[in-house]
C-alpha angles and dihedrals in degrees: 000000000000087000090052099060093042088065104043085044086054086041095055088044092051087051097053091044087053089051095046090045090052101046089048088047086050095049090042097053086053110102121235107263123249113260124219123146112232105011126126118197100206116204112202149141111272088224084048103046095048095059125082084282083083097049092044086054093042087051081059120025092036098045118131119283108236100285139334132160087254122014119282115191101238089223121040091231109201115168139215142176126225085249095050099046097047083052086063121049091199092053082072091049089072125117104225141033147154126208115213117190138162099213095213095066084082095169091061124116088216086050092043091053094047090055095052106043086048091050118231102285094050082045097057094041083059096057093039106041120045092209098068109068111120126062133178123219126182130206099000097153109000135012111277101020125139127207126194119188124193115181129176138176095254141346088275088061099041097054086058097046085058098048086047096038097041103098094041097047092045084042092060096043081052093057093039089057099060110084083058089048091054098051089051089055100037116015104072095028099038110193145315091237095175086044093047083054095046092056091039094049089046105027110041087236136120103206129153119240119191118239101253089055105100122195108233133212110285127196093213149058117254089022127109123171122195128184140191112204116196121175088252105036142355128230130211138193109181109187121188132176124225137180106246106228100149145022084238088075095063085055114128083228091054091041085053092037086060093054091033086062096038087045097056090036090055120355114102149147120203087267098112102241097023127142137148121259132168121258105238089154111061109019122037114248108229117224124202135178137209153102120305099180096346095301123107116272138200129195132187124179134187147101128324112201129180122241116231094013144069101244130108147148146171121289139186118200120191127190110191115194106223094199093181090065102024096247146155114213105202116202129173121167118186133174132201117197115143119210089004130110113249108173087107091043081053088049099046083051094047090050101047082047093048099046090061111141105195127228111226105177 
């Protein structure tokens, strides 16, 4: 009996060993996927895409990045259909895409391949519950891959479940971008570890500066200035430390009315009079608010020009309310690349800012 249920317990461990050996053989003959911030893959049918369901999803997914000196899509949209992208083995290698599929079109190839990637009893609560109409798969094709499906009853479904579904679903490729955010920022350049010290030493922060950002030479006290100079554009984060004595100082006007100072004091180009200034005239300044390590946080964001000259570019300014010390953390990025696109340097910028621990001791 004893010698019975030896072998059917190395049997079952066998089993389970078999089953291990052959998952980990399956991930590791999947390809690395093919990384490229901001970019969505769509899979559709061709009939499908070309109808209003394709204006509905540009309104959306290629709307303008906030807010650039000429409009920038917030997501790269190139589209495929199942037979397309089975035509091509590296159109499967891609990072990120979004199924869009009107179920009741049960002949189609789009609809064939949902159904099967969702498995027969997910696929029949899509068609029966109206709830249920977006899904998430990972690693499909290739490691590291997302896959968002929306599916509706119909196109007129589908455009609604796109306008509803449209700031979660950008929410989670955003998140699923930054891994590959941070290692364009971080990988290749490290850290400016002296400079890191210096901010956290005068400004009460904790904030990670890529190593080909260089601190240079202030005329204050509380204000650093660091720079990254590239042969087709410059990048630069100024930080400056205040007292908090009032709300109005969390204002988006007193936030321009600081950049605005230090703009005219040190911001120049080799045009005599010239300094930057904010344009609050021609173009509107957008204001957000929010928690940047558990501390309030403004934003505003808008177009530096600069007067007397013909030069401008997008900026971000931040003011974070350290409560505990009773500070102001100033923080304005601002790029200037002309005839280049910014929206990823703005987003490099966006993402160091929005990563601060403070310091509190």
């Amino acid at each position: 009996m004893k010698y019975i249920i030896y072998i059917v317990t190395l049997l079952c461990l066998l089993s389970l060993w078999s089953c291990n050996d052959e998952i980990i053989k399956s991930y590791e003959s999947k390809p690395i996927a093919l990384a490229r911030m901001n970019e969505i893959i769509v899979i559709a049918d061709n009939d499908l895409w070309e109808s209003e369901v394709r204006d509905t999803f540009s309104y959306y997914f290629e709307s303008a990045y906030p807010i650039m000196p000429t409009p920038e899509p917030m997501f790269d949209i190139r589209h495929f259909t199942v037979k397309k992208l089975s035509g091509e083995p590296l159109r499967k290698e891609l990072r990120t895409y979004l199924v869009l599929v009107d179920l009741s079109d049960t002949e189609s190839r789009t609809t064939k391949m949902v159904r099967k990637d969702l498995g027969e009893a997910k696929f029949l609560k899509a068609k029966n519950d109206p709830t249920f109409n977006t899904s998430v798969g990972k690693d499909k094709w290739a490691r590291g891959q997302i896959l968002v499906y929306i599916f509706g009853n119909s196109r007129a479904e589908l455009n609604k479940l796109i306008r509803t579904n449209y700031p979660a679903i950008a929410k989670r490729i955003k998140l699923h971008d930054q891994e590959q955010l941070d290692a364009s920022i971080y990988v290749l350049k490290k850290e400016n570890t002296s400079v890191i010290n210096d901010i956290k030493e005068e400004m009460n922060i904790e904030i990670r500066i890529p190593g080909d950002f260089v601190r240079l030479k202030e005329e204050e006290e509380n204000y650093i200035w660091l720079k990254k100079d590239i042969p087709t554009a410059a990048m630069n984060i100024i930080i400056r430390k205040y007292p908090y004595t009032e709300l109005a100082q969390l204002k988006p006007n007193h936030l321009i009315e600081l950049r605005n100072d230090y703009g005219k004091k040190y911001i120049s180009s080799p045009q005599e009079g010239s300094y930057m200034v904010s344009n609050t005239t021609d173009l509107p300044v957008y204001d957000y608010t929010y928690d940047i390590d558990g501390q309030y946080t403004k934003e505003i964001r808008g177009i530096w020009e600069m007067e007397n000259d013909f030069l401008g570019g997008p900026y971000a300014t931040y003011m974070i309310y350290n409560k505990t010390l009773e500070e102001l953390i100033f923080i304005d990025t601002w790029v200037y690349a002309p005839g280049k696109k910014k929206i990823k340097m703005m987003m490099q910028l966006d993402y160091i800012v929005k990563n601060i621990k403070m310091v509190n001791s």
